[in-house]
N, CA, C and O atoms as CSV, one atom per row, in Angstrom:
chain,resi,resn,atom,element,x,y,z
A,1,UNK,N,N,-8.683,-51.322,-16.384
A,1,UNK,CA,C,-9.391,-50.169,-15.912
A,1,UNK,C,C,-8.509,-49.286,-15.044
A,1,UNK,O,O,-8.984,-48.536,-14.191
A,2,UNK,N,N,-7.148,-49.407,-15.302
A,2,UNK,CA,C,-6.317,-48.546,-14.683
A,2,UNK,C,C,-6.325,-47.643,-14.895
A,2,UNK,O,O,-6.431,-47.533,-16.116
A,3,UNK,N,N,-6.253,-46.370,-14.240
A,3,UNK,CA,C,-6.480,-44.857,-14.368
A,3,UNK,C,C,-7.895,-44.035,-14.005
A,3,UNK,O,O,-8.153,-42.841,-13.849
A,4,UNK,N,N,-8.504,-44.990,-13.962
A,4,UNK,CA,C,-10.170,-44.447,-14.036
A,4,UNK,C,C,-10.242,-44.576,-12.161
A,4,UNK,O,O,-9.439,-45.120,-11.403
A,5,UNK,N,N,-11.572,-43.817,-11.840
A,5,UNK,CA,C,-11.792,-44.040,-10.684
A,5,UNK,C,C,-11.212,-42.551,-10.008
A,5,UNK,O,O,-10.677,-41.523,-10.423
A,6,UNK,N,N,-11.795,-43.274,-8.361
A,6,UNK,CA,C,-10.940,-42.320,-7.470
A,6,UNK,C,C,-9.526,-42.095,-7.106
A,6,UNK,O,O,-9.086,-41.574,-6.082
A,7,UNK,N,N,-8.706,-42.718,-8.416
A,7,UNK,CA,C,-7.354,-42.508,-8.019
A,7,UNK,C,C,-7.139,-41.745,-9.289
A,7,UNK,O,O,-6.199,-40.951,-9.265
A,8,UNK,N,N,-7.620,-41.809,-10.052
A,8,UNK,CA,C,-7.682,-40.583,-11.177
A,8,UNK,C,C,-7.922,-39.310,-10.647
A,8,UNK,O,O,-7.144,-38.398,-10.929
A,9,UNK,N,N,-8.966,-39.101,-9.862
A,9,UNK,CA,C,-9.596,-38.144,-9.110
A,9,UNK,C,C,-8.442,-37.411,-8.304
A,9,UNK,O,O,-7.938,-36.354,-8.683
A,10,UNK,N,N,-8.115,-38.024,-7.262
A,10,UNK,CA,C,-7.539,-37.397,-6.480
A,10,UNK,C,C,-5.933,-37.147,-7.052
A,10,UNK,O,O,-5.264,-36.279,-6.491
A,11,UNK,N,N,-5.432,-37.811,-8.005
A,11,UNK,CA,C,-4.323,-37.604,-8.570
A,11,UNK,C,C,-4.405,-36.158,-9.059
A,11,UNK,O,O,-3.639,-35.273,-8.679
A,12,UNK,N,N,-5.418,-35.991,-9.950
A,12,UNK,CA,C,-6.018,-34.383,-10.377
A,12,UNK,C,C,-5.920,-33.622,-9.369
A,12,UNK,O,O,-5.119,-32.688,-9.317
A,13,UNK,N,N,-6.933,-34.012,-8.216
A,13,UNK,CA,C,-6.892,-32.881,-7.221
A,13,UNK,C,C,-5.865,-32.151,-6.634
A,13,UNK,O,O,-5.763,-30.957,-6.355
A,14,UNK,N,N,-4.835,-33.479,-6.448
A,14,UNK,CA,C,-3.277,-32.991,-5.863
A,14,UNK,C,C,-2.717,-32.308,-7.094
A,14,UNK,O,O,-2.254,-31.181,-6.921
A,15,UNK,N,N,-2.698,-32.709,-8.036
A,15,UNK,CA,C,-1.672,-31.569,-9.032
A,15,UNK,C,C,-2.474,-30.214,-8.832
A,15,UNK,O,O,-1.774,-29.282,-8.438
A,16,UNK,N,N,-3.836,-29.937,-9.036
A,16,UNK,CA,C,-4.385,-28.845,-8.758
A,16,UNK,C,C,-3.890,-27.633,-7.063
A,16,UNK,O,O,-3.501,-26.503,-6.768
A,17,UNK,N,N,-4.231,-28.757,-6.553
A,17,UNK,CA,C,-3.619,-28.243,-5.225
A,17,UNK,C,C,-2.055,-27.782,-4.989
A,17,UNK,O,O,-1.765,-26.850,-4.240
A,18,UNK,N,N,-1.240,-28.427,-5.605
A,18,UNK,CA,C,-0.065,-28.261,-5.859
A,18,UNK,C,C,0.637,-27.234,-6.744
A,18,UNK,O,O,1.674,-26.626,-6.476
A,19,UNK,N,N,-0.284,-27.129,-8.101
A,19,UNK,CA,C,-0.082,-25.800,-8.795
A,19,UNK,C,C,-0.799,-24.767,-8.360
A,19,UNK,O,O,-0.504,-23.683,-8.863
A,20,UNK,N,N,-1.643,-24.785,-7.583
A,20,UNK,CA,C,-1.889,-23.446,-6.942
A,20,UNK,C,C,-1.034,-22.216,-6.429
A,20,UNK,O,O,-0.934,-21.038,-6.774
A,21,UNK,N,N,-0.513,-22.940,-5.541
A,21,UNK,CA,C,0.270,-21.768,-4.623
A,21,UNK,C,C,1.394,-21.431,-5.793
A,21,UNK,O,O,1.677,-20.240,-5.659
A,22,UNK,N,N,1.962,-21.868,-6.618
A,22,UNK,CA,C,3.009,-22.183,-7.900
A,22,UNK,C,C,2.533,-21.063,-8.221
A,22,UNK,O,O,3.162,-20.020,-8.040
A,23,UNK,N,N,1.325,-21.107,-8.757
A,23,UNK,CA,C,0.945,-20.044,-9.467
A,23,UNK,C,C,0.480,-18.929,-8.849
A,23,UNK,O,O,0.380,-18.028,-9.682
A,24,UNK,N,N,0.143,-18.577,-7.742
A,24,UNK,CA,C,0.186,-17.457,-7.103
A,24,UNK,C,C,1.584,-16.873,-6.577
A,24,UNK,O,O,1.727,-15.687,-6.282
A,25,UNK,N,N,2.411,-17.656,-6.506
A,25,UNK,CA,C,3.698,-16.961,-6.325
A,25,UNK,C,C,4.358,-16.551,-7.613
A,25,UNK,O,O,5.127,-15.592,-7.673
A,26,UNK,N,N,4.046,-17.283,-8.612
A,26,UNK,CA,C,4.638,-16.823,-10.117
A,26,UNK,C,C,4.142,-15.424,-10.346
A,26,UNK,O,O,4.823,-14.498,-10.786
A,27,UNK,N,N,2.909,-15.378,-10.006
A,27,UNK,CA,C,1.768,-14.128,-10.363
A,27,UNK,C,C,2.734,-12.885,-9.571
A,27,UNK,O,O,3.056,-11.756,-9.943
A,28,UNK,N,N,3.025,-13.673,-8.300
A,28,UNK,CA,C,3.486,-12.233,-7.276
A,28,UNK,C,C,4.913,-11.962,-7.656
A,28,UNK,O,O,5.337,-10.824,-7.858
A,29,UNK,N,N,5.672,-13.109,-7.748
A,29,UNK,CA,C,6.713,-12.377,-8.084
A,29,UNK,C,C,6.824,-11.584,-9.449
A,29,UNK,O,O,7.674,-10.696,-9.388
A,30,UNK,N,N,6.265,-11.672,-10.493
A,30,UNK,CA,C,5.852,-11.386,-11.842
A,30,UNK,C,C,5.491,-9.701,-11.254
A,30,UNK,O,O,6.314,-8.785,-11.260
A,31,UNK,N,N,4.424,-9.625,-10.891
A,31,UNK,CA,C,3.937,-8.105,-10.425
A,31,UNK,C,C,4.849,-7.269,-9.693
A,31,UNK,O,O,4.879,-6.047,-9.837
A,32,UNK,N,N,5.839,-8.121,-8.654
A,32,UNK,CA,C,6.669,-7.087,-7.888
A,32,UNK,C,C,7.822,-6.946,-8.858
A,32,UNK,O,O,8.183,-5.770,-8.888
A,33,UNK,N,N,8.550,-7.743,-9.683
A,33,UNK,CA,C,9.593,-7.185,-10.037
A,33,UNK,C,C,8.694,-6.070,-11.191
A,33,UNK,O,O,8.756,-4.903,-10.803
A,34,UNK,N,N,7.950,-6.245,-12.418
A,34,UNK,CA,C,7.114,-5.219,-12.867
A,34,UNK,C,C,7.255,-3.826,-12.114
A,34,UNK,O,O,7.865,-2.777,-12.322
A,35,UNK,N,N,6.419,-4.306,-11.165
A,35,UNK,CA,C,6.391,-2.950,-10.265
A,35,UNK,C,C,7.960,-2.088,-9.882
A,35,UNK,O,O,8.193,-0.896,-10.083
A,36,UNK,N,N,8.966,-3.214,-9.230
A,36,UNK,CA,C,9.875,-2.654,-9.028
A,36,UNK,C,C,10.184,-1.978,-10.622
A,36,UNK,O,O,9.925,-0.779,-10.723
A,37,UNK,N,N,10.586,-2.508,-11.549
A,37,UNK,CA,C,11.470,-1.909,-12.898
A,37,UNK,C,C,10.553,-0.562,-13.683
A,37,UNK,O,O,11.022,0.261,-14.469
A,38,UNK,N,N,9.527,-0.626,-13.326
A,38,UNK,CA,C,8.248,0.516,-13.741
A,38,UNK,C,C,8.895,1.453,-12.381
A,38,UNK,O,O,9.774,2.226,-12.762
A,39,UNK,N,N,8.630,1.510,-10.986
A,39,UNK,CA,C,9.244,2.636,-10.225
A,39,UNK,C,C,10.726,3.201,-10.789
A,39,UNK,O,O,10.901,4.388,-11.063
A,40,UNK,N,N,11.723,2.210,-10.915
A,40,UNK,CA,C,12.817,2.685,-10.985
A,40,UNK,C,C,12.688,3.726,-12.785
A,40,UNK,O,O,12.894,4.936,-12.880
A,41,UNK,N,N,12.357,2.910,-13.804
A,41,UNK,CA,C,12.219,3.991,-14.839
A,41,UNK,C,C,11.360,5.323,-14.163
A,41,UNK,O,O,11.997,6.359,-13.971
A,42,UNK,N,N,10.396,5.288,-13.928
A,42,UNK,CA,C,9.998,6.443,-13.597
A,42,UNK,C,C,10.559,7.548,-12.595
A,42,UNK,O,O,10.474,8.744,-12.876
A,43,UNK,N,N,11.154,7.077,-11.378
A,43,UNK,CA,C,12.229,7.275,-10.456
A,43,UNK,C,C,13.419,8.270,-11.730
A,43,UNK,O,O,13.475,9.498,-11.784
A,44,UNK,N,N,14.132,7.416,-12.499
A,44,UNK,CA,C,15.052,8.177,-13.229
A,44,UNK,C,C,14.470,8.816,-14.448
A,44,UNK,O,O,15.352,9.195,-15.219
A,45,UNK,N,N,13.613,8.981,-14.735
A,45,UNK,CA,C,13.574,10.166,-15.676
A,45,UNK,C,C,12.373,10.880,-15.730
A,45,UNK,O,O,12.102,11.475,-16.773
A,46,UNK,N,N,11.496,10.923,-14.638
A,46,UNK,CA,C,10.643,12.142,-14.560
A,46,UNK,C,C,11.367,12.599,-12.523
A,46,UNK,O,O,12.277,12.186,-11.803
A,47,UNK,N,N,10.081,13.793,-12.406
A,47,UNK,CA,C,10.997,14.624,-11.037
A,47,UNK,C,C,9.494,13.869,-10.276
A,47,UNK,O,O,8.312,14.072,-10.553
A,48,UNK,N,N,9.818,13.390,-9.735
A,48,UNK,CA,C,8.627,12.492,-9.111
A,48,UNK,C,C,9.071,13.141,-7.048
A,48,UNK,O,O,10.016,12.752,-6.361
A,49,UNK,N,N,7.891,14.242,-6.623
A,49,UNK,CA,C,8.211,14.212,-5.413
A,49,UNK,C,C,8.558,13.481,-4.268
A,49,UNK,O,O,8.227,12.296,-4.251
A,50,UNK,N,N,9.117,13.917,-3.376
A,50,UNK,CA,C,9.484,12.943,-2.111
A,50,UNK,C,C,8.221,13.114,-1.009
A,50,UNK,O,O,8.141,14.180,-0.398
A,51,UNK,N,N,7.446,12.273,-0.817
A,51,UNK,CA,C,5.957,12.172,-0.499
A,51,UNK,C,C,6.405,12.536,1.066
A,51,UNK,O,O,5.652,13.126,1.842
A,52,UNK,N,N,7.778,12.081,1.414
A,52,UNK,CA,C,7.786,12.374,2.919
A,52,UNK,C,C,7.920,13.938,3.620
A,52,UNK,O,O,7.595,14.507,4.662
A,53,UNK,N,N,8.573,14.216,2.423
A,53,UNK,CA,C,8.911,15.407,2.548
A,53,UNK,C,C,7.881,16.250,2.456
A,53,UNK,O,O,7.963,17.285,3.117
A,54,UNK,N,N,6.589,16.004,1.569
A,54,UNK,CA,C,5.514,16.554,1.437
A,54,UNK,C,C,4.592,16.735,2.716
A,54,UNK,O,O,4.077,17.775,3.128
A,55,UNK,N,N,4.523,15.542,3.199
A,55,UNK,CA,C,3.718,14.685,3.839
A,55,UNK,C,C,4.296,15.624,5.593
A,55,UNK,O,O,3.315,15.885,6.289
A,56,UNK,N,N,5.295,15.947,6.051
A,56,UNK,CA,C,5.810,16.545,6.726
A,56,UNK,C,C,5.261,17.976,6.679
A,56,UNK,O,O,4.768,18.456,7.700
A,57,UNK,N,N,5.321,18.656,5.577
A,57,UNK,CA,C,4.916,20.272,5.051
A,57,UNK,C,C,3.605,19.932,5.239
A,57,UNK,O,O,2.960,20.956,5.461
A,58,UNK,N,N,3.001,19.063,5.249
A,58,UNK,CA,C,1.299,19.550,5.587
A,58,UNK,C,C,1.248,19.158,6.974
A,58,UNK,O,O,0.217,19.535,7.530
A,59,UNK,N,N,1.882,18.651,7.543
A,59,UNK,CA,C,1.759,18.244,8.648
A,59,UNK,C,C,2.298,19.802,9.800
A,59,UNK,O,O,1.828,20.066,10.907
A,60,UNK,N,N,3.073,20.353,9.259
A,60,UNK,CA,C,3.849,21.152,9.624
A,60,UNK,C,C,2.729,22.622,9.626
A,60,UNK,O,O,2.526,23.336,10.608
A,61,UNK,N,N,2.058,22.810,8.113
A,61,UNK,CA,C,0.882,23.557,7.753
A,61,UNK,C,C,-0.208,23.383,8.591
A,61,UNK,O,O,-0.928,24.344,8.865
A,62,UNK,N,N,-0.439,22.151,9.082
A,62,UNK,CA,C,-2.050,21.925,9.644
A,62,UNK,C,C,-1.384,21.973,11.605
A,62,UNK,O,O,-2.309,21.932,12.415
A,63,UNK,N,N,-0.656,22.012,11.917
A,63,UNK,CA,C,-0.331,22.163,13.287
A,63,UNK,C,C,-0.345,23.861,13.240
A,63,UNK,O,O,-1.060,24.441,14.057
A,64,UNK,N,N,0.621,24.808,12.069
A,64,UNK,CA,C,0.623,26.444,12.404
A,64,UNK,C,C,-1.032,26.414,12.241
A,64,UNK,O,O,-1.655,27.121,13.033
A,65,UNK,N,N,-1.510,25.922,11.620
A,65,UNK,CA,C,-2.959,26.761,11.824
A,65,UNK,C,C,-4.035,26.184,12.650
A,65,UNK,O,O,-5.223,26.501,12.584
A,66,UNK,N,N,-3.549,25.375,13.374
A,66,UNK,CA,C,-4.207,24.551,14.298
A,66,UNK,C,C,-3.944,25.363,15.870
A,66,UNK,O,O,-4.723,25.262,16.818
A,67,UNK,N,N,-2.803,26.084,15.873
A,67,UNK,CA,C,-1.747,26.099,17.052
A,67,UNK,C,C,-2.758,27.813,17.765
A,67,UNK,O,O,-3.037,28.051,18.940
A,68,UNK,N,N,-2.983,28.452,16.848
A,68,UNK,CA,C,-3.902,29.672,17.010
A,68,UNK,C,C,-4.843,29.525,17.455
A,68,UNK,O,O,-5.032,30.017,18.568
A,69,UNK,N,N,-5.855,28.801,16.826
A,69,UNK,CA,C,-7.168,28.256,17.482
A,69,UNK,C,C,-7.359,27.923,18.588
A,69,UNK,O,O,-8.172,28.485,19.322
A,70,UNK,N,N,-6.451,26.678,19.012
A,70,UNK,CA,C,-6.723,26.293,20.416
A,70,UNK,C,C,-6.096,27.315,21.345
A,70,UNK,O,O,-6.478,27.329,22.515
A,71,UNK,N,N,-5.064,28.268,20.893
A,71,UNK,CA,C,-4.656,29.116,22.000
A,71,UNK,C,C,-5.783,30.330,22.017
A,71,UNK,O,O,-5.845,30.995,23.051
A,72,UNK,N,N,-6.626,30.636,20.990
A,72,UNK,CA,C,-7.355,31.428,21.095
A,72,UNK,C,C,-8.827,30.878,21.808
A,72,UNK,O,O,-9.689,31.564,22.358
A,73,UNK,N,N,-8.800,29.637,21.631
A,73,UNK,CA,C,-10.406,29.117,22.570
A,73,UNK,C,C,-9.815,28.705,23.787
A,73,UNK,O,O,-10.567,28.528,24.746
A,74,UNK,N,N,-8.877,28.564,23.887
A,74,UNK,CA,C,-8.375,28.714,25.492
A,74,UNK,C,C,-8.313,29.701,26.322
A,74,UNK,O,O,-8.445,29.684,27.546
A,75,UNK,N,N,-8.014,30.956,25.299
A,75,UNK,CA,C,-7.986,32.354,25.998
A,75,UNK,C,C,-9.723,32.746,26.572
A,75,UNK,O,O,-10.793,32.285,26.175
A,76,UNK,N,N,-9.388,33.912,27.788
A,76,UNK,CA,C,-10.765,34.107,27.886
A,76,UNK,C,C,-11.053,35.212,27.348
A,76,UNK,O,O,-12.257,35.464,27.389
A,77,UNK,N,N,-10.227,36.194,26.716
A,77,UNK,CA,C,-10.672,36.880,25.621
A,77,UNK,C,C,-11.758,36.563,24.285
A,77,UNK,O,O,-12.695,37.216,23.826
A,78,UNK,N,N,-11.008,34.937,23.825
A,78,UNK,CA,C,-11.590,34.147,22.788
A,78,UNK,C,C,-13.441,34.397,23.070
A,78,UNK,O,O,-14.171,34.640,22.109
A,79,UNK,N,N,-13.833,34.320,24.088
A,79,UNK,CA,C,-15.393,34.497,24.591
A,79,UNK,C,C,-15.625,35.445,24.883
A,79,UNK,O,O,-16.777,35.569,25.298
A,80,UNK,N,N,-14.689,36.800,24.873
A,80,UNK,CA,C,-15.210,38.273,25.288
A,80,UNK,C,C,-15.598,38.055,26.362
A,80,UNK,O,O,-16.804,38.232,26.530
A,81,UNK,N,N,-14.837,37.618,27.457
A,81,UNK,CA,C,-14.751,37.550,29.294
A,81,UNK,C,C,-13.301,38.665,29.394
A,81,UNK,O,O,-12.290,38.459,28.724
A,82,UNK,N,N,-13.449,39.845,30.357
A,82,UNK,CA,C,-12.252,40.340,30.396
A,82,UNK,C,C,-12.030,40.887,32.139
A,82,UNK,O,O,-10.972,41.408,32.493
Protein backbone atom coordinates (compact mmCIF):
# COMPACT_ATOMS: atom_id res chain seq x y z
CA UNK A 1 0.00 0.00 0.00
CA UNK A 2 2.88 2.19 -0.72
CA UNK A 3 2.06 5.44 -2.29
CA UNK A 4 -1.48 5.77 -1.17
CA UNK A 5 -2.39 7.85 1.81
CA UNK A 6 -1.22 11.09 3.30
CA UNK A 7 2.12 10.82 1.91
CA UNK A 8 0.75 10.69 -1.54
CA UNK A 9 -1.12 13.76 -0.55
CA UNK A 10 1.26 15.92 0.61
CA UNK A 11 3.93 14.78 -1.91
CA UNK A 12 1.28 16.40 -4.52
CA UNK A 13 0.82 19.34 -2.48
CA UNK A 14 4.60 20.17 -2.36
CA UNK A 15 5.16 19.72 -6.12
CA UNK A 16 2.09 22.01 -6.50
CA UNK A 17 3.46 24.47 -4.17
CA UNK A 18 6.73 24.30 -5.70
CA UNK A 19 5.59 24.76 -9.33
CA UNK A 20 3.79 27.65 -8.50
CA UNK A 21 6.02 30.42 -8.10
CA UNK A 22 8.02 28.43 -11.33
CA UNK A 23 5.28 29.27 -13.10
CA UNK A 24 4.55 32.68 -12.28
CA UNK A 25 7.98 33.70 -12.91
CA UNK A 26 8.03 31.80 -16.33
CA UNK A 27 4.70 33.77 -17.07
CA UNK A 28 6.63 37.13 -16.03
CA UNK A 29 9.57 36.74 -17.55
CA UNK A 30 7.74 35.48 -20.85
CA UNK A 31 5.56 38.90 -20.82
CA UNK A 32 8.52 41.27 -20.07
CA UNK A 33 10.87 40.17 -22.60
CA UNK A 34 7.50 40.15 -25.18
CA UNK A 35 6.92 43.43 -24.02
CA UNK A 36 10.46 44.53 -24.17
CA UNK A 37 11.00 43.13 -28.15
CA UNK A 38 7.26 44.53 -29.14
CA UNK A 39 8.54 48.27 -27.66
CA UNK A 40 11.79 48.08 -29.33
CA UNK A 41 10.12 47.05 -32.95
CA UNK A 42 7.78 49.66 -32.55
CA UNK A 43 10.42 52.18 -31.07
CA UNK A 44 12.35 51.58 -34.59
CA UNK A 45 10.01 51.83 -37.16
CA UNK A 46 7.06 53.94 -36.42
CA UNK A 47 7.66 57.96 -34.93
CA UNK A 48 6.23 57.10 -31.59
CA UNK A 49 6.29 60.53 -29.35
CA UNK A 50 8.47 61.33 -26.40
CA UNK A 51 5.60 61.38 -23.68
CA UNK A 52 8.04 63.50 -21.54
CA UNK A 53 8.44 65.90 -23.71
CA UNK A 54 4.72 66.08 -24.21
CA UNK A 55 3.89 65.73 -20.79
CA UNK A 56 6.15 68.97 -20.00
CA UNK A 57 4.19 71.13 -23.00
CA UNK A 58 0.99 70.63 -21.16
CA UNK A 59 2.35 71.23 -18.14
CA UNK A 60 3.98 74.30 -19.43
CA UNK A 61 0.26 75.14 -21.32
CA UNK A 62 -1.81 74.65 -18.11
CA UNK A 63 0.57 76.92 -15.77
CA UNK A 64 0.44 80.08 -18.94
CA UNK A 65 -3.17 79.84 -18.54
CA UNK A 66 -3.39 79.28 -15.05
CA UNK A 67 -0.75 82.20 -14.32
CA UNK A 68 -3.53 85.06 -15.55
CA UNK A 69 -6.27 83.96 -13.50
CA UNK A 70 -4.83 83.93 -10.25
CA UNK A 71 -3.07 87.27 -11.00
CA UNK A 72 -6.30 88.57 -12.13
CA UNK A 73 -8.44 87.28 -8.88
CA UNK A 74 -5.79 88.64 -6.89
CA UNK A 75 -6.04 91.98 -8.45
CA UNK A 76 -8.63 94.33 -7.01
CA UNK A 77 -9.58 95.43 -10.28
CA UNK A 78 -10.53 91.55 -10.92
CA UNK A 79 -13.85 92.63 -8.54
CA UNK A 80 -14.27 96.18 -9.95
CA UNK A 81 -12.83 97.78 -6.47
CA UNK A 82 -10.75 100.84 -7.72
Amino acid sequence: MAGHGPARGAAAALRTLFALPTDITLQFLLGFTLGNVVGMYLAQNYDIPNLAKKLEEVKKDLDAKKKPLVHEAASSTAFGIH
